[in-house]
N, CA, C and O atoms as a printed pandas DataFrame, in Angstrom:
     atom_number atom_name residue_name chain_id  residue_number  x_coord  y_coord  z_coord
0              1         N          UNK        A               1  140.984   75.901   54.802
1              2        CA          UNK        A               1  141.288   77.063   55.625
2              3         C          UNK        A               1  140.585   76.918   56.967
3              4         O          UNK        A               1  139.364   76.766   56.990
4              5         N          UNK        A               2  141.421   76.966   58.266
5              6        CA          UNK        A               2  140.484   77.331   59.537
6              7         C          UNK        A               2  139.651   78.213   59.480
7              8         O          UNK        A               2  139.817   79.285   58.899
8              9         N          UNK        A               3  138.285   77.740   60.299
9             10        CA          UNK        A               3  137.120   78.221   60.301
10            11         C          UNK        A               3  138.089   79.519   61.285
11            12         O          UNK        A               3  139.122   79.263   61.905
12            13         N          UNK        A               4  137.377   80.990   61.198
13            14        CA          UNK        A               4  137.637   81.967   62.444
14            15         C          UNK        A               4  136.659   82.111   63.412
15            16         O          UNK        A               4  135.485   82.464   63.304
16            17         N          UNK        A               5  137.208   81.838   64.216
17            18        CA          UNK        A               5  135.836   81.956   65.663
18            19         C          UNK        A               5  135.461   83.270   65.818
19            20         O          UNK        A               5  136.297   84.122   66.118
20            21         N          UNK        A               6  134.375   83.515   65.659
21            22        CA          UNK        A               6  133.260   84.325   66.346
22            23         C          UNK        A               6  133.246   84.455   67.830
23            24         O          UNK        A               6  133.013   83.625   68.709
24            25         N          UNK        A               7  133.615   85.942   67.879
25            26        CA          UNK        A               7  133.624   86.850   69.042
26            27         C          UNK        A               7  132.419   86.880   69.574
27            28         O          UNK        A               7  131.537   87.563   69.054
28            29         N          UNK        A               8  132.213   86.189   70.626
29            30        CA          UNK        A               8  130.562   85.878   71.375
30            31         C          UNK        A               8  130.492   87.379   72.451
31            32         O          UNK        A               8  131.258   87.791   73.322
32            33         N          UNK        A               9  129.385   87.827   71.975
33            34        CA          UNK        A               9  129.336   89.346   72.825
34            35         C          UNK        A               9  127.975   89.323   74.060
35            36         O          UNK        A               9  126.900   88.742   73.911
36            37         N          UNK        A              10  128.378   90.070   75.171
37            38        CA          UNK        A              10  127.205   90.181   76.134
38            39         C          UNK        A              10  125.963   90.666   75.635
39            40         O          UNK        A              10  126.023   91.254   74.555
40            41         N          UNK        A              11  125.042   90.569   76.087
41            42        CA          UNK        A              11  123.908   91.339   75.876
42            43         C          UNK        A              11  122.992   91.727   77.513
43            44         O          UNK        A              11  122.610   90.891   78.331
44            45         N          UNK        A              12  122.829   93.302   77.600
45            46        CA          UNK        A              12  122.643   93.464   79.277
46            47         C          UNK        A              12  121.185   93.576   78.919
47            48         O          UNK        A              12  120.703   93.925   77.841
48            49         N          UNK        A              13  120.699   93.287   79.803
49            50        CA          UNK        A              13  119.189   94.180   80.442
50            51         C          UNK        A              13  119.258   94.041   82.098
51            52         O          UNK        A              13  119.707   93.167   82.840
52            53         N          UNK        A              14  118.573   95.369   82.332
53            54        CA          UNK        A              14  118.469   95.494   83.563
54            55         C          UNK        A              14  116.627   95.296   84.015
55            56         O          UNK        A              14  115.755   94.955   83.216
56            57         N          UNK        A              15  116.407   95.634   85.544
57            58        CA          UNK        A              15  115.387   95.361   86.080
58            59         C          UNK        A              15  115.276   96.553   87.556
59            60         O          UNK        A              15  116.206   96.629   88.360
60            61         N          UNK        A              16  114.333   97.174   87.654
61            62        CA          UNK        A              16  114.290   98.139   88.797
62            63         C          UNK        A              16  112.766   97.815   89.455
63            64         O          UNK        A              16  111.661   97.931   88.925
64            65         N          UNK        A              17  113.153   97.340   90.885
65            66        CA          UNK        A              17  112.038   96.959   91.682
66            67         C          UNK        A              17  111.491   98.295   92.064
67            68         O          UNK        A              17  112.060   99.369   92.263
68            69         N          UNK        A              18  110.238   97.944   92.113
69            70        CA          UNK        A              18  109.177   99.573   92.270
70            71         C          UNK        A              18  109.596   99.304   93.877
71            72         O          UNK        A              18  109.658   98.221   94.458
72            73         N          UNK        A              19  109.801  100.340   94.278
73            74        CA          UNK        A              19  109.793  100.865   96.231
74            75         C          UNK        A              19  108.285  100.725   96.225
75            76         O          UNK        A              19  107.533  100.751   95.250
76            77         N          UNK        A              20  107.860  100.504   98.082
77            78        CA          UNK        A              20  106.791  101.276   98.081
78            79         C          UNK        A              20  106.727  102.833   98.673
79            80         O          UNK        A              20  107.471  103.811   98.737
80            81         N          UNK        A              21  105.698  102.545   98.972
81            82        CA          UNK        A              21  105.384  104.029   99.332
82            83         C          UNK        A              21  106.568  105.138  100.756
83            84         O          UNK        A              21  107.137  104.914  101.824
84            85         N          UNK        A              22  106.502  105.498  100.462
85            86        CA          UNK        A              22  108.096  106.339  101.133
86            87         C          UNK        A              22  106.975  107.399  101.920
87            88         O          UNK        A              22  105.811  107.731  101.693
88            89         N          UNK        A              23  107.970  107.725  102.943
89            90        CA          UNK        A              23  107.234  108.942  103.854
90            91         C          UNK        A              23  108.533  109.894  103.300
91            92         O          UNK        A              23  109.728  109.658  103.124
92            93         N          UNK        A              24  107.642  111.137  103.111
93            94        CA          UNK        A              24  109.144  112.061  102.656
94            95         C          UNK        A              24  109.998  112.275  104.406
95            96         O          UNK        A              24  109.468  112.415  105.508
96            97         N          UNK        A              25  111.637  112.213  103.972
97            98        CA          UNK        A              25  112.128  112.619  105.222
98            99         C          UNK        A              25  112.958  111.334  105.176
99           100         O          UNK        A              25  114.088  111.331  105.663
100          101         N          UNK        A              26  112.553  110.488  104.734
101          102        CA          UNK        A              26  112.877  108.784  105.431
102          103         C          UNK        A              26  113.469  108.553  104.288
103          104         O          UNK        A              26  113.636  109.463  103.476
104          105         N          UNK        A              27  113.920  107.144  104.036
105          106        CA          UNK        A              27  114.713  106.266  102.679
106          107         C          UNK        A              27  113.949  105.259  102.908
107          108         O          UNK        A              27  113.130  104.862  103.737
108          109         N          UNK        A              28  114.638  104.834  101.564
109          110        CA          UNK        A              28  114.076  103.329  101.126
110          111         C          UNK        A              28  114.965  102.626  100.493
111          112         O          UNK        A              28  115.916  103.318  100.130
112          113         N          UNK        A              29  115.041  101.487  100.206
113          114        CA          UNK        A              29  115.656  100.527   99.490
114          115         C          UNK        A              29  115.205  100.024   98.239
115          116         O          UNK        A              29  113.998   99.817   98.117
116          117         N          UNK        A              30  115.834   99.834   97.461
117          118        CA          UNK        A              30  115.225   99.500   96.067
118          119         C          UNK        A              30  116.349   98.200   95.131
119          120         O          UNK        A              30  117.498   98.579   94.903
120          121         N          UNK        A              31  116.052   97.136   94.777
121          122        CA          UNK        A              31  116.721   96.467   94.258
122          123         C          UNK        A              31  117.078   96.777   92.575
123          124         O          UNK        A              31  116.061   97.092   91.957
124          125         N          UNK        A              32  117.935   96.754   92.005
125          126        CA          UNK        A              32  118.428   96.835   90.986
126          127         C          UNK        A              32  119.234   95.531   90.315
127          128         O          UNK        A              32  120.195   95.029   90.897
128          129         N          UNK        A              33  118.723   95.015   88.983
129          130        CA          UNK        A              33  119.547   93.239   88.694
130          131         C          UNK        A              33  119.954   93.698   88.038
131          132         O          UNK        A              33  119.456   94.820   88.124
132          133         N          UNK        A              34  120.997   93.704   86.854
133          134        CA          UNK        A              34  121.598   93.596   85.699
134          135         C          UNK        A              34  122.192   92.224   85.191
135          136         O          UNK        A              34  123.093   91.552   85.691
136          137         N          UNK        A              35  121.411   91.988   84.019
137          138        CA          UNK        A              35  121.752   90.476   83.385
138          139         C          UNK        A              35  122.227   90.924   82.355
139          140         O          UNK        A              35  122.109   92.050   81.871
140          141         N          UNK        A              36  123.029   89.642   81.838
141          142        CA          UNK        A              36  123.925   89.747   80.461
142          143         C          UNK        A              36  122.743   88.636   80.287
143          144         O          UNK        A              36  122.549   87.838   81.204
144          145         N          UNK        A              37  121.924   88.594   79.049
145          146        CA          UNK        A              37  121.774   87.836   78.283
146          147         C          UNK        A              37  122.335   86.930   77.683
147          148         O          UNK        A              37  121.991   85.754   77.795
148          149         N          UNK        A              38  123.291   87.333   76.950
149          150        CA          UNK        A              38  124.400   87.166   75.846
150          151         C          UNK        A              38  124.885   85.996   75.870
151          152         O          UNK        A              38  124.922   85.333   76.907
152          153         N          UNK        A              39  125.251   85.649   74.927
153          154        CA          UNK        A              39  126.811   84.455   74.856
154          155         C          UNK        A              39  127.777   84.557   75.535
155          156         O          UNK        A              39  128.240   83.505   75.976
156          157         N          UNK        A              40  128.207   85.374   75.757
157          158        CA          UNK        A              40  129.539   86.120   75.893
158          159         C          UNK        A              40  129.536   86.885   77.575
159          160         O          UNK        A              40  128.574   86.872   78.343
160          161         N          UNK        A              41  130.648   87.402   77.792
161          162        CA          UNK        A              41  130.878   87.971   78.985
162          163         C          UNK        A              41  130.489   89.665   78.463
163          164         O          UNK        A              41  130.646   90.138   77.338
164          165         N          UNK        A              42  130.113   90.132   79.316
165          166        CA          UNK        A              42  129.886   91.854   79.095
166          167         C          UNK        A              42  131.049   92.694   80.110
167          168         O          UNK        A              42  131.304   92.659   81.313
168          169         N          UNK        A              43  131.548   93.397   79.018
169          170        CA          UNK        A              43  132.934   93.872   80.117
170          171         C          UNK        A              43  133.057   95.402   80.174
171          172         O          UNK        A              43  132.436   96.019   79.308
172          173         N          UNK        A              44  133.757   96.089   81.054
173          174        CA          UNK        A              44  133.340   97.223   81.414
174          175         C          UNK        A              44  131.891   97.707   81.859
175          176         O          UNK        A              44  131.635   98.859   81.507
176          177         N          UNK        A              45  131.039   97.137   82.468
177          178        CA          UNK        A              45  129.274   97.247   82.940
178          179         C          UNK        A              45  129.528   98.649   83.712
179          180         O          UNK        A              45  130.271   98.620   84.693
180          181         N          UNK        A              46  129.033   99.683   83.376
181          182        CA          UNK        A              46  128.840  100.966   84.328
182          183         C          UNK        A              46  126.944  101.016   84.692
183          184         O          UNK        A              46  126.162  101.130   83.747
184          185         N          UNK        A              47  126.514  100.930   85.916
185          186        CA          UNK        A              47  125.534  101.423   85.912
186          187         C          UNK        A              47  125.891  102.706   86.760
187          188         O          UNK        A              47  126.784  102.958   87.569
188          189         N          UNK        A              48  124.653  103.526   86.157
189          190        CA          UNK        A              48  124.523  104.750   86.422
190          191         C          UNK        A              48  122.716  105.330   86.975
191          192         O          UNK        A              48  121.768  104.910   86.312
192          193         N          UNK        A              49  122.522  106.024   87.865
193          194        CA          UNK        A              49  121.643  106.062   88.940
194          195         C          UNK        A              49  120.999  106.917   88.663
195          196         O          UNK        A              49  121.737  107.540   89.426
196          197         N          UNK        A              50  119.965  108.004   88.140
197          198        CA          UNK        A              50  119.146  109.859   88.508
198          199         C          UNK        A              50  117.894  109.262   88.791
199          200         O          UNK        A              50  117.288  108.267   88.393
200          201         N          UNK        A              51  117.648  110.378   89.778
201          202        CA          UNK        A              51  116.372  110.672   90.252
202          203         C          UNK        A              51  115.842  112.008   89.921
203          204         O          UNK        A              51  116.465  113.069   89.896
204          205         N          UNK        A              52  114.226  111.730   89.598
205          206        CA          UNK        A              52  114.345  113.595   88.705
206          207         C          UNK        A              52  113.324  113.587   89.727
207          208         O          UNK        A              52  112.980  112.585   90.353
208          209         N          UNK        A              53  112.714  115.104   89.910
209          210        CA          UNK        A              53  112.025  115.218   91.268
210          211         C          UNK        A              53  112.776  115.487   92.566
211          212         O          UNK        A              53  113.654  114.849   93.146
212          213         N          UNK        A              54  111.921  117.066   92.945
213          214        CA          UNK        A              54  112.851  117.766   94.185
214          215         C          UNK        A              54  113.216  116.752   95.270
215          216         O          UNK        A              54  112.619  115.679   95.350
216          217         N          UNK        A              55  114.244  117.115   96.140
217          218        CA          UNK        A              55  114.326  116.228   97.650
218          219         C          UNK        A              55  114.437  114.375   96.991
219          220         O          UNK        A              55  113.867  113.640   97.798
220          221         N          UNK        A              56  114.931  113.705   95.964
221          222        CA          UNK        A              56  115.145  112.585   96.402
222          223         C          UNK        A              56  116.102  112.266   95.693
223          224         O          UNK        A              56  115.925  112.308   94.476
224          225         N          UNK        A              57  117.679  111.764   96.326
225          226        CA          UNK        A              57  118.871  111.283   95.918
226          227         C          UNK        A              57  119.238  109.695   96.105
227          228         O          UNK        A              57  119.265  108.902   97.046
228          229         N          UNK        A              58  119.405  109.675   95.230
229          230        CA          UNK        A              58  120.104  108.172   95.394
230          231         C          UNK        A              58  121.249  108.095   96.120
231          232         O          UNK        A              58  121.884  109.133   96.306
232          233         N          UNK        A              59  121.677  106.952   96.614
233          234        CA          UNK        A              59  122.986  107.087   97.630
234          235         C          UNK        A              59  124.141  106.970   96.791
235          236         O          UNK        A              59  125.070  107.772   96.883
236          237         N          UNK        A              60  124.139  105.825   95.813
237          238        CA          UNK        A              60  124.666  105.555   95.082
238          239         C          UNK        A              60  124.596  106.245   93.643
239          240         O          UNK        A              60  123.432  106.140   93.258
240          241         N          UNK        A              61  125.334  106.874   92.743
241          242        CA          UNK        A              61  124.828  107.413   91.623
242          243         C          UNK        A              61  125.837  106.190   90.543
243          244         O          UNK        A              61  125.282  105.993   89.462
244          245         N          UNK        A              62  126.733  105.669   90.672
245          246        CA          UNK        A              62  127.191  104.882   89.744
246          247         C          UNK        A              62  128.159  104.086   90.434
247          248         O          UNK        A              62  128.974  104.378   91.309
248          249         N          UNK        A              63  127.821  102.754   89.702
249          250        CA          UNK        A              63  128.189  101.184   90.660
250          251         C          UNK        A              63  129.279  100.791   88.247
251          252         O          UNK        A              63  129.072  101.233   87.117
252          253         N          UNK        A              64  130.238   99.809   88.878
253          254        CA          UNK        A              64  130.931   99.536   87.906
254          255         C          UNK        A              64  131.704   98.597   88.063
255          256         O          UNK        A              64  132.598   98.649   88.907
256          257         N          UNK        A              65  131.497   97.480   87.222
257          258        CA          UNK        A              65  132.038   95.990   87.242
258          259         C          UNK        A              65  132.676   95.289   86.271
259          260         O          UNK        A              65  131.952   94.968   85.328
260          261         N          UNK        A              66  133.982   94.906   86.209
261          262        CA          UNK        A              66  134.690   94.557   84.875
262          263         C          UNK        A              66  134.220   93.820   84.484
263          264         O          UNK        A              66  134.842   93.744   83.424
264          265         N          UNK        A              67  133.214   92.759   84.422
265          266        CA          UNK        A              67  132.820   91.669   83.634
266          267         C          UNK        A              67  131.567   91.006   84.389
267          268         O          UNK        A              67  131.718   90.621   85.548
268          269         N          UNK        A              68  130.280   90.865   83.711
269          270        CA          UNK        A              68  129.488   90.494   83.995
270          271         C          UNK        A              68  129.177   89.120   83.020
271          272         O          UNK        A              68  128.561   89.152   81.954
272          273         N          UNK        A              69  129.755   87.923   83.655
273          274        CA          UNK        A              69  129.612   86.523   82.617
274          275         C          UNK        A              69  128.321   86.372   82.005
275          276         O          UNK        A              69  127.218   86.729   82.421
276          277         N          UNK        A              70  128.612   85.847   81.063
277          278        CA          UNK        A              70  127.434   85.139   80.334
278          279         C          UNK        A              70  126.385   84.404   80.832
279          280         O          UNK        A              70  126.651   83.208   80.946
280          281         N          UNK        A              71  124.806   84.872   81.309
281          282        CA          UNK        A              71  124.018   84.448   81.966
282          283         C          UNK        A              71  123.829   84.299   83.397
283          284         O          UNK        A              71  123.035   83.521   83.926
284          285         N          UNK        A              72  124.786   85.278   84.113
285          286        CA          UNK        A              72  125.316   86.181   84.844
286          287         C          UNK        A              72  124.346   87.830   85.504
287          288         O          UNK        A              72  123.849   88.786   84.908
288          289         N          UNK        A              73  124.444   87.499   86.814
289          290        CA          UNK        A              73  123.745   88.728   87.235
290          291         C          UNK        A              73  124.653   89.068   88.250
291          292         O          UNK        A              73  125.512   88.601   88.997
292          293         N          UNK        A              74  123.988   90.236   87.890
293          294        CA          UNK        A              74  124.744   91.300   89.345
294          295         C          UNK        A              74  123.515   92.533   90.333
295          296         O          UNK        A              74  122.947   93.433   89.713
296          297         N          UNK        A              75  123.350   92.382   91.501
297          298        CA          UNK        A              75  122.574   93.078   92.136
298          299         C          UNK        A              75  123.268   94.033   92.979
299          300         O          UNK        A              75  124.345   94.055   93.574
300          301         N          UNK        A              76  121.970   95.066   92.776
301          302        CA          UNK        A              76  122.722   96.370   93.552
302          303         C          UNK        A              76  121.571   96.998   94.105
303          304         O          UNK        A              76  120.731   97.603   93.439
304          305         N          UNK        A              77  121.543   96.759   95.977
305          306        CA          UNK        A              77  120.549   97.220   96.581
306          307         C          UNK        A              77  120.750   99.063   96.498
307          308         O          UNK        A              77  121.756   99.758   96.636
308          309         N          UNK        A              78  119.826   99.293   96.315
309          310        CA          UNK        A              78  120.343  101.074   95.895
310          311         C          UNK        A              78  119.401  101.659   96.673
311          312         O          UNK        A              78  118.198  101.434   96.539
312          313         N          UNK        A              79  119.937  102.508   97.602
313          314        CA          UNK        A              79  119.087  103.150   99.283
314          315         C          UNK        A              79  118.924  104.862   98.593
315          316         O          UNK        A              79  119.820  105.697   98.466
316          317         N          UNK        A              80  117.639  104.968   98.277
317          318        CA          UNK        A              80  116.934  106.449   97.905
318          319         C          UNK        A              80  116.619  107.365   99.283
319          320         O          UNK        A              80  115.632  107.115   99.974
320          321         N          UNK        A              81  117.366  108.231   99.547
321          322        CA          UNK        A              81  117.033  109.359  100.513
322          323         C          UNK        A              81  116.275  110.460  100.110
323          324         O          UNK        A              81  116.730  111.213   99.249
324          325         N          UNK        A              82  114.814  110.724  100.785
325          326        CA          UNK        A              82  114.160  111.746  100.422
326          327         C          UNK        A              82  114.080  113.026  101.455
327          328         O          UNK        A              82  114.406  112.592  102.560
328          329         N          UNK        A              83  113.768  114.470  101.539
329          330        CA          UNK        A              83  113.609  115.204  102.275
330          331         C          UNK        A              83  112.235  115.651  102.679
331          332         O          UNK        A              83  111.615  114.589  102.634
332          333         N          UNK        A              84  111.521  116.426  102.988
333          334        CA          UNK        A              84  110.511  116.768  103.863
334          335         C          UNK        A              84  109.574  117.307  102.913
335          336         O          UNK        A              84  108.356  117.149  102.824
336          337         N          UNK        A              85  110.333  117.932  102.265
337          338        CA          UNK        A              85  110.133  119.248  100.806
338          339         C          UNK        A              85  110.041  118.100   99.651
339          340         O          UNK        A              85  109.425  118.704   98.773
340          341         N          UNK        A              86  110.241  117.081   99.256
341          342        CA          UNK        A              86  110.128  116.377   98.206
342          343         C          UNK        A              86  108.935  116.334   97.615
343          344         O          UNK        A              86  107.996  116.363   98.411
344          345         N          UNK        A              87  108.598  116.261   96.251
345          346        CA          UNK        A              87  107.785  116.389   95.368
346          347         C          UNK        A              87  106.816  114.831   96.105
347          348         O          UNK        A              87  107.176  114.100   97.027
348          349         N          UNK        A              88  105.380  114.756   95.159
349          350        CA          UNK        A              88  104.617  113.528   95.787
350          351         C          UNK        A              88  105.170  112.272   94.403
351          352         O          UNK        A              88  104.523  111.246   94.194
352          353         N          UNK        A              89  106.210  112.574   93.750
353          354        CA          UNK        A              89  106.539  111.379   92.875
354          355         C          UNK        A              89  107.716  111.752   92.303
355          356         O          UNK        A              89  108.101  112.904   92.105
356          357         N          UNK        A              90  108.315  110.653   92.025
357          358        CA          UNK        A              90  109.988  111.206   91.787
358          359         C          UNK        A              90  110.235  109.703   90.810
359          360         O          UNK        A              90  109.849  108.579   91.129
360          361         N          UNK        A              91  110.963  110.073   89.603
361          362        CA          UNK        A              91  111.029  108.917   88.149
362          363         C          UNK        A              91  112.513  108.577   89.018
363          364         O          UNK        A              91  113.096  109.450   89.659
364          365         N          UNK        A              92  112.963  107.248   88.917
365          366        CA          UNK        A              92  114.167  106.739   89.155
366          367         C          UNK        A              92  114.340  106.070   88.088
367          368         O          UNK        A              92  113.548  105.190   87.750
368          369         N          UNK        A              93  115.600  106.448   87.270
369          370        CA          UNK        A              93  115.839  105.821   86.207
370          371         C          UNK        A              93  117.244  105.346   86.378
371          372         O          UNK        A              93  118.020  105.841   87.196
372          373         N          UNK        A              94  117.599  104.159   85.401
373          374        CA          UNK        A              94  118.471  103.302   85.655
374          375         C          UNK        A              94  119.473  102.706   84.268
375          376         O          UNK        A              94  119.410  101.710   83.548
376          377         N          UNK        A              95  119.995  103.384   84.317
377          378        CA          UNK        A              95  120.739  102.986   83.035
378          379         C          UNK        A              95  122.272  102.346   82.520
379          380         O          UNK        A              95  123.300  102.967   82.789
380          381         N          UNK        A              96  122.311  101.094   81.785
381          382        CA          UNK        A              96  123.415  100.392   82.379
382          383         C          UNK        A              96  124.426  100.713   80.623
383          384         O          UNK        A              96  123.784  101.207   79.696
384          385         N          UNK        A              97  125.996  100.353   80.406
385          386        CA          UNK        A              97  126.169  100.629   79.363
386          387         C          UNK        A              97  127.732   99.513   79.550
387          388         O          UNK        A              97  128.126   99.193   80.672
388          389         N          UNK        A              98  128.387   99.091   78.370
389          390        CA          UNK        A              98  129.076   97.996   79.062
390          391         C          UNK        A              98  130.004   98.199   77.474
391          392         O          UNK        A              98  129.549   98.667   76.430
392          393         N          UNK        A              99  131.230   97.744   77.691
393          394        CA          UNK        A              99  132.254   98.198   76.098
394          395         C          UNK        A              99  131.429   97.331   75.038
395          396         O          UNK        A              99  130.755   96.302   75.074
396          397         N          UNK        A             100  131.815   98.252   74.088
397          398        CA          UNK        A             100  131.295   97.143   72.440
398          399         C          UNK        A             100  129.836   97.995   72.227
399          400         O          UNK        A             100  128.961   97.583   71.466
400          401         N          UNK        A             101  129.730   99.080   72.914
401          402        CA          UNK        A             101  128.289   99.944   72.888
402          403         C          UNK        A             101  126.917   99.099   73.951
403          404         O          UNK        A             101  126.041   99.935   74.171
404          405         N          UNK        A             102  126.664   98.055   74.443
405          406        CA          UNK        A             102  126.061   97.098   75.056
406          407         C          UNK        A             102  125.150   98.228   75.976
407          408         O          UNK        A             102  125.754   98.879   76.828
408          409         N          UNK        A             103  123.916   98.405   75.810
409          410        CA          UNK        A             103  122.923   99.212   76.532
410          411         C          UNK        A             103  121.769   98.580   77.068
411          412         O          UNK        A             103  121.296   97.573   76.541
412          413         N          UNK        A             104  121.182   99.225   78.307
413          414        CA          UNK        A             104  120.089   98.921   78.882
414          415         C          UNK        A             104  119.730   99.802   79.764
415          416         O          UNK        A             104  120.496  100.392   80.525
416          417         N          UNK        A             105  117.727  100.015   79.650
417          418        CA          UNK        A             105  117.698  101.094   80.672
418          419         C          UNK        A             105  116.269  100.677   81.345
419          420         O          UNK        A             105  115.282  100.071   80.928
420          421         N          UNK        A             106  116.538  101.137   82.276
421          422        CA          UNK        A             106  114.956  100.704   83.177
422          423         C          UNK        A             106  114.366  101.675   83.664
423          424         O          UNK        A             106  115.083  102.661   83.500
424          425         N          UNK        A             107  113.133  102.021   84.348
425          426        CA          UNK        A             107  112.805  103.168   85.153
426          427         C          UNK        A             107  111.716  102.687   86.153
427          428         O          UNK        A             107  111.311  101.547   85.923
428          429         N          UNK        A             108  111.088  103.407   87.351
429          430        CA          UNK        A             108  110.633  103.098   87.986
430          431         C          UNK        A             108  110.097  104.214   88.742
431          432         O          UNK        A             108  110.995  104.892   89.240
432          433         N          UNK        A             109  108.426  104.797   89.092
433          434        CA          UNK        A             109  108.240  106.072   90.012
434          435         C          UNK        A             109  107.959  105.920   91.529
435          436         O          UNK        A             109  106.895  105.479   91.964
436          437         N          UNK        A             110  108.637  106.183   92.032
437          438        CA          UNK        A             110  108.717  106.492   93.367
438          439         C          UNK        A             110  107.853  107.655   94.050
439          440         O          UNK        A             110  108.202  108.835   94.026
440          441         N          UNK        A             111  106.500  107.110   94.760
441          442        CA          UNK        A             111  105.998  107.915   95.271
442          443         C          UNK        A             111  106.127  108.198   96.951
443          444         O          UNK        A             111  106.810  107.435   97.634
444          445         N          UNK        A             112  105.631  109.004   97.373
445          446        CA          UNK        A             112  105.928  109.560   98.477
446          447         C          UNK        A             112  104.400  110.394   98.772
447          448         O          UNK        A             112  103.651  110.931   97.956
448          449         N          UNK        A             113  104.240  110.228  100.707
449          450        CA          UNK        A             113  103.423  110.429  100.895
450          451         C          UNK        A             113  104.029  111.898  102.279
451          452         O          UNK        A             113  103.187  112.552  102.894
């Protein structure tokens, strides 16, 4: 009997570069990687963006890519706008999710002076 091949599946993790220090009022830039580990290609990749903490939005709240190959990255410079009124620290969390259930989440605090 033919052997049946095995469905080789992605596996993501992501990575969130700490900003530095932010003047409230101003932005910043922050790098974001998402790797497939995996064997396999990872398909449907949604990342998705929150910032908790008054006065600071991400520009971007969700970036989405049909296929992230096997051993395979994808970067997403992600520009944080803060206001005047913003808290002195704000959690940026980062969370990626891809078909077949495929999860990953990162976080990172953003302070402000």
């Amino acid at each position: 009997a033919p052997a049946t091949p095995v469905a080789r599946s992605g596996r993501l993790a992501v990575t969130i570069s700490r900003p530095r220090t932010v003047r409230r009022g101003s932005s910043t830039v922050t790098k974001v990687v998402v790797r497939n580990t995996g064997a396999g290609a990872a398909r449907s990749v949604r990342v998705r963006v929150t910032a908790a903490g008054k006065g600071v939005t991400p520009r971007t709240t969700t970036k989405s890519y049909t296929t992230v190959g096997a051993g395979r990255t994808r970067t997403l410079n992600l520009r944080l706008r803060t206001t005047r009124s913003a808290t002195k620290r704000s959690a940026v969390r980062v969370s990626v999710t891809g078909a077949g259930g495929l999860r990953a989440s990162a976080s990172t605090t953003l302070r402000l002076r």
